[in-house]
C-alpha positions in Angstrom: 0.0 0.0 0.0 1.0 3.2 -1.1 -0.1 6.6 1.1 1.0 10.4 0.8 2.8 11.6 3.4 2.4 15.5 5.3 5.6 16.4 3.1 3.8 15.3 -0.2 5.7 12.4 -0.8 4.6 9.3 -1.5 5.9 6.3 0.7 5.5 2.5 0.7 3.7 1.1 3.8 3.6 -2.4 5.2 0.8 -1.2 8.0 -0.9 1.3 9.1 -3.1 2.3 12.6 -4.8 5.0 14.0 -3.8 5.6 18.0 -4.7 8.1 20.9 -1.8 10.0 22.4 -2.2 11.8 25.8 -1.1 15.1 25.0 -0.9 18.1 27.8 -2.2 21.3 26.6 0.7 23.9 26.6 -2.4 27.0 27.4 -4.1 25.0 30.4 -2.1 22.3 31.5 -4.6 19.6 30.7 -4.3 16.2 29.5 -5.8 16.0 26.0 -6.2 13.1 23.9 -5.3 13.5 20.3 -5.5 11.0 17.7 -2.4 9.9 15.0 -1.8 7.7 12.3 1.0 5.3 13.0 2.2 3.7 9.7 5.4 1.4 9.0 7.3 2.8 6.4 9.4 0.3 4.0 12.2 2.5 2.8 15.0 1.7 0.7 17.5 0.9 3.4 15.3 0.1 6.3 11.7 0.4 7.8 10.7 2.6 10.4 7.3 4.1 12.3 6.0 7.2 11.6 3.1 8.9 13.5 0.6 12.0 11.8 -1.8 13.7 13.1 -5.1 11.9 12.0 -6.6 15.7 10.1 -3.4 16.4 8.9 -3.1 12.6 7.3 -6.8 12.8 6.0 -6.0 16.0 4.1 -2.9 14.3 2.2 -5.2 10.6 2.2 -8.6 11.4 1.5 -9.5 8.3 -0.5 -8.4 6.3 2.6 -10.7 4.9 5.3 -9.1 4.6 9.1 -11.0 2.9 11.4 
């Protein structure tokens, strides 16, 4: 599977999966969850994990489907 990554480029994946970080808000100090893409990349040399936020991935994806 092919996908487009934030930079425009498009990478080879061998999975992909949409997780919740815990993320504290800088302004108020509160924990906020905020949802990613994590995807394994299959590069030339190696493989490696990559993580997007989920808006910014379905603006560069938007024929994909996450569930």
């Amino acid at each position: 599977m092919k996908i487009k990554d934030i930079n425009g480029k498009i990478r080879k994946i061998l999975s992909i999966k949409k997780i919740i970080h815990q993320i504290e808000d800088s302004r108020t100090g509160e924990t906020v969850n905020k949802e990613f893409i994590e995807v394994i990349i299959d590069g030339k040399m190696r493989q490696w994990k990559e993580w997007y936020p989920l808006d910014d991935f379905k603006k560069f994806n938007p024929d994909l489907t996450i569930i």
